[in-house]
C-alpha positions, 0 to 999 in steps of 0.5 A: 376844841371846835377848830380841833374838830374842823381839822380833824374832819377836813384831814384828808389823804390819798388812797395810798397814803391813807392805806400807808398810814393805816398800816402804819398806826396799826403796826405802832399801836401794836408794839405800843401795847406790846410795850406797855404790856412789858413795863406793867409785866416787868416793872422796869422801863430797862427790862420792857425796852431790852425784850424789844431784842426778843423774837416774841415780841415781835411776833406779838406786835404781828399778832395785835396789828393783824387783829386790830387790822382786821377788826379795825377795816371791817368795821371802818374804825381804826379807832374802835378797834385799837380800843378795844383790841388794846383794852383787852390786851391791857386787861390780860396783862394788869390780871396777869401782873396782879395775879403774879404779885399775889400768887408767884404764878402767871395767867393762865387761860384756865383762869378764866373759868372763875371770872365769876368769881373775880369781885370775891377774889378781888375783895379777898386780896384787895391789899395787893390790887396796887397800882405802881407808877410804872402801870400807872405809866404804862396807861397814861402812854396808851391814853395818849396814845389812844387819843391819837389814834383818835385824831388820826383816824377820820382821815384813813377811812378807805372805802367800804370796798376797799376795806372789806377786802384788805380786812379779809386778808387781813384776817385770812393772815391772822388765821393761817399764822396764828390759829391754823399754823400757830403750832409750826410757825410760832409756838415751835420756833419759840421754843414752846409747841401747843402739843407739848405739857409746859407751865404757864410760867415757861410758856410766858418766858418763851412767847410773852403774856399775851402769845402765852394765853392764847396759846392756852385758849388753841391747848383748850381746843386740842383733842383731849385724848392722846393717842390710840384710844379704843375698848382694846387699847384701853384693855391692854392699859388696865392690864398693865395697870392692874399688874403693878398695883398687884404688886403693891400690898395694902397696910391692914388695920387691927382697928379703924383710926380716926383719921384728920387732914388739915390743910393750913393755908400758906403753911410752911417752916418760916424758920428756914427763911435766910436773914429772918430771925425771932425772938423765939421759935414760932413753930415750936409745937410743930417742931415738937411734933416732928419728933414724934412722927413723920414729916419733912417737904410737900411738894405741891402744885403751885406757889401762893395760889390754887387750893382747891386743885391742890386739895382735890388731887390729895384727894382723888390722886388726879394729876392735873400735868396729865390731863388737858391743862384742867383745874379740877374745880372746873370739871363736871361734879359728876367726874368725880363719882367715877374716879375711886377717892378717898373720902368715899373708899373711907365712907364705904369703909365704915367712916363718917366723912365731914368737911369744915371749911374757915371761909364760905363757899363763894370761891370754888364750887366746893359743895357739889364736888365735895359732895360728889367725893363722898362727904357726908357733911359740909360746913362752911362759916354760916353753918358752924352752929351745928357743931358749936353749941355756944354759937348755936346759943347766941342771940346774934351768930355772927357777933358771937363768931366774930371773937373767933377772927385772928388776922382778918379770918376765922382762927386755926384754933377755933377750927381746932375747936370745931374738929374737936367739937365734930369729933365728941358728937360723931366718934361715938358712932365709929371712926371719922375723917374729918377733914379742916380747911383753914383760912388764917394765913391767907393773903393779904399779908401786911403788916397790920393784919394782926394787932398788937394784941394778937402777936406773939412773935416778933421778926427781924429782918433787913428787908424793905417795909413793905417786905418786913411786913409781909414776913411778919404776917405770915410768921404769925400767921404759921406761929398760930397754925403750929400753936393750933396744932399742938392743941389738936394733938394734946386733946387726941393723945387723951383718946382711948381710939387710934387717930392720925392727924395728916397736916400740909400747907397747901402752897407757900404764900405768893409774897409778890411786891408792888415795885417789883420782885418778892420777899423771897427775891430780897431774901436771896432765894430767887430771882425777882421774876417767876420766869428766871427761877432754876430748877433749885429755887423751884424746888425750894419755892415749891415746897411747904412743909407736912406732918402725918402724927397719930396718938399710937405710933403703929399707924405711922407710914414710919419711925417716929422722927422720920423725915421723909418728903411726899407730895400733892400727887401721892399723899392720899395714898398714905390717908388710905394706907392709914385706914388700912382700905383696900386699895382699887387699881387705881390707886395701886398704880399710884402707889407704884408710882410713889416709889420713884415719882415724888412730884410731877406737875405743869411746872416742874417734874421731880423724881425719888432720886432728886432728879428734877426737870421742867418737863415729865419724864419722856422715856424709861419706867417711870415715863411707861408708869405715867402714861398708863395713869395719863390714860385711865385718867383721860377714859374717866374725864373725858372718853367712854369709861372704857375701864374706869370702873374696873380699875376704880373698883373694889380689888379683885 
């Protein structure tokens, strides 16, 4: 080691060479990184050399070695700077891998904003944090790496003059390339303009991980207002808004119904898996019901992940692909209370409004949103001994709570309890909407989630194991949810008063596999990466499944066995038609909408007529329609308000 060190020390070169060399570790330790950031992203050696053949990647190599290079000569250590530029780039794509093998979905620089969060996440999915020997691979290669670098770097110290100057150019390049004219030297060449609404999944296809997330970090930064915005611009646009929810009628109600929306955590028709089979139908219930109201697809949002966003835009109609890239988790509370929502157009009708949540409140900032829509009520786990009396009994809360866990959470049927309990203490005082958010069904998916004693079905499947225990999770998982449900709906059919339970599953489970792929890549359903998927197996993969019942078949948006599909977007349309509230502007227009819009998000578009593209619609009504809700949407989050309270008002 002491000899090492002589030599290391006494390792000399000439200005130009050492300037040669410099260059030269630079550029190598940029497409190493690049390169081992595709072995982690792609699990495949094959597939990490093959995209050497992708302009991308190139231009990625260029944007590390710029970086590098100007940290690394204004510092006067190349070897600071290749670690700690490699580290970060090492960071973003393990966190983007990781989240793809839970959730089916990229990074995304919005992600960011819950890296407050990221020990809950973390612990919450432990089971999928797996380390492959291809990443394990990939960080050897870069230690080596990094230790040369090391050795290398004491002998391509350029003097401080010297190296301020070539530093400067060095950032100079980086900004005019990358940051000034990114958008016409990079993003548009490779298919993916900063200025254009893509998902991150098509960015990532067309720039690569790494070019991907700044990408989000320059589309943060963009003025968040498209176009012409002024007092008269924003007049002529509630005008027209305002004529097309004219034209909308809203559904009167001789009676107030109680109203409950569940969300079910990754709930979805498992019995429509291709080569899965059961020795019994585990959404019996479900499909029972389906007879006796309306259902069929849920279109949402994402795949595996994403929750909150998808809850919040159920239930304030805000379409996230319209605005500037935003989780609504991350916006001001405040933003809220500007926007007419469900809960407080039902509260302001006369409704107790009461949220129950199977989990505690350390993932999204649930409680001052929630409060801010309108909800007068908030339980989380630590406060269900308010509404269940045996509980509020116990000597020890939690030990008594702990009967009540199926499949590491808190059981769908405790939460049906729980609805029920909050119903007999509250329905006495007029109609409720009660909304429960479950947990059950949550990642980790594994085949020891359940014991032996908590299943009650039992799968087939020619999958790996890996897989094969995934599929049995999550079949118990919606076996359970459907069983629940079929609780809820025998108690209500007993209720003199009229309810409606409205139940989804927020997004199908990510089931991503730690060699790489999904269930459903094995299954035959789609390609291994999320990048290679069509638009028809988006469309498969994007869609869970809903039910809206009610104990008297007047308050369906239907005819008892009608199957009609509904998404995110739209659906607190119908909690509102079901109350028969008056609808504002605002949600005139998204009924509108509705007509001809089915799903419009980051990561694909969907018409009523099954005509589905990456992007919204660019031309015709539907395009018009969308632009005026981009525009009133961007008055109340980010602008003056022009006419958010005119159109988020009572009808005039």
């Amino acid at each position: 080691m002491k000899k090492l060190r002589q030599w290391h020390q006494s390792w000399r070169l000439g200005a130009g060479a050492k300037g040669a060399v410099l260059c030269a570790v630079l550029l190598v330790n940029a497409l190493a990184v690049a390169l081992a950031g595709q072995l982690v992203t792609r699990q495949s050696v094959t597939g990490a050399l093959g995209d050497l053949a992708q302009p991308w990647l190139w231009l990625t190599v260029a944007f590390l070695a710029l970086l590098a290079g100007a940290v690394a000569l204004l510092s006067r250590s190349v070897f600071a700077a290749c670690l700690v530029v490699d580290a970060a780039g090492m960071v973003i794509v393990f966190i983007n891998y990781f989240k793809e093998l839970i959730t089916s979905t990229p990074l995304s620089f919005q992600d960011f904003l819950l890296a407050g969060q990221v020990g809950d996440i973390a612990a919450l999915n432990a089971s999928s944090l797996y380390m492959s020997w291809k990443s394990v691979t990939a960080v050897a290669g870069m230690v080596v790496w990094l230790a040369v670098v090391f050795l290398l770097s004491g002998g391509v110290r350029l003097k401080w003059r010297w190296s301020a100057l070539w530093g400067g150019c060095c950032a100079v390049v980086f900004a005019l390339v990358f940051v000034l004219g990114a958008e016409t030297l990079v993003y548009t060449p490779l298919g993916a303009p900063v200025s254009r609404s893509l998902s991150q999944t098509v960015v990532n296809r067309e720039t690569g991980v790494l070019l991907g997330i700044w990408r989000g970090l320059l589309n943060s930064a963009a003025p968040p207002i498209s176009g012409e915005y002024s007092q008269e611009s924003m007049d002529r646009v509630a005008q027209e808004a305002g004529a097309l929810a004219a034209g909308e009628a809203d559904t009167p109600r001789a009676e107030q119904p109680n109203i409950i929306l569940i969300l079910s955590e990754s709930f979805f028709d498992v019995t429509t898996l291709p080569g899965v089979t059961y020795d019994r139908d585990p959404l019996a219930e479900f499909h029972a019901l389906q007879a006796e109201g309306v259902s069929g697809s849920f279109y949402t949002r994402t795949v595996g992940y994403g929750t909150c966003n998808i809850e919040l835009e159920i239930l304030t109609g805000i379409n996230t692909a319209l605005l500037n890239g935003e989780d609504l988790y991350s916006l001001d509370p405040q933003v809220f209370t500007r926007l007419s929502n469900v809960p407080s157009l039902l509260k302001d009708s006369g409704y107790y409004t009461a949220m129950i949540h199977m989990f505690n409140d350390s993932i999204y900032n649930r409680t001052p949103i929630f409060t801010a829509l309108g909800f007068e009520e908030l339980f989380f786990t630590p406060d269900f001994a308010a509404i269940d009396d045996e509980a509020a009994a116990a000597a020890d809360y939690w030990a008594a709570l702990s009967d009540k866990i199926a499949g590491e959470f808190y059981s769908d049927a405790y939460m049906t309890d729980l609805l029920i309990s909050l119903y007999e203490k509250k329905g006495d005082e007029g109609p409720v909407f009660l909304y429960g958010i479950s947990m059950e069904n949550h990642t980790p998916y594994t085949a020891d989630k359940y014991s032996q004693e908590e299943r009650t079905v039992s799968v087939t499947t020619n999958l790996t194991e890996e897989a094969d225990g995934m599929v049995q999770a999550i079949a118990q998982g919606a076996a359970d949810a459907s069983q629940a449900l079929g609780a809820l709906t025998d108690y209500f059919r007993t209720q003199d008063e009229p309810t409606v339970i409205v139940f989804y599953g927020d997004h199908r489970p990510g089931l991503g596999l730690t060699n790489g792929g999904t269930v459903y890549s094995q299954l035959g359903m789609c390609a291994p990466q999320r990048s290679d998927w069509s638009l028809e197996e988006i469309k498969e993969l994007y869609a869970t499944s809903y039910l809206i019942w009610s104990n008297d078949p007047a308050y369906l948006p239907g005819q008892p066995g009608d199957r009609v599909d509904k998404s995110s977007n739209y659906l607190g349309v119908d909690l509102l038609n079901a109350a028969g509230v008056d609808k504002p502007t605002y949600w005139g227009l998204l009924q509108n909408l509705s007509h001809t819009r089915l799903s419009d998000t980051w990561a694909y578009s969907l018409g009523q007529d099954g005509a589905m593209a990456e992007t919204l619609p660019d031309t015709g009504e539907d395009a018009d329609k969308l632009s005026l809700l981009r525009s009133l949407l961007e008055d109340a989050v980010y602008g003056r308000q022009y006419v958010t309270q005119r159109v988020n008002g009572p009808p005039s």
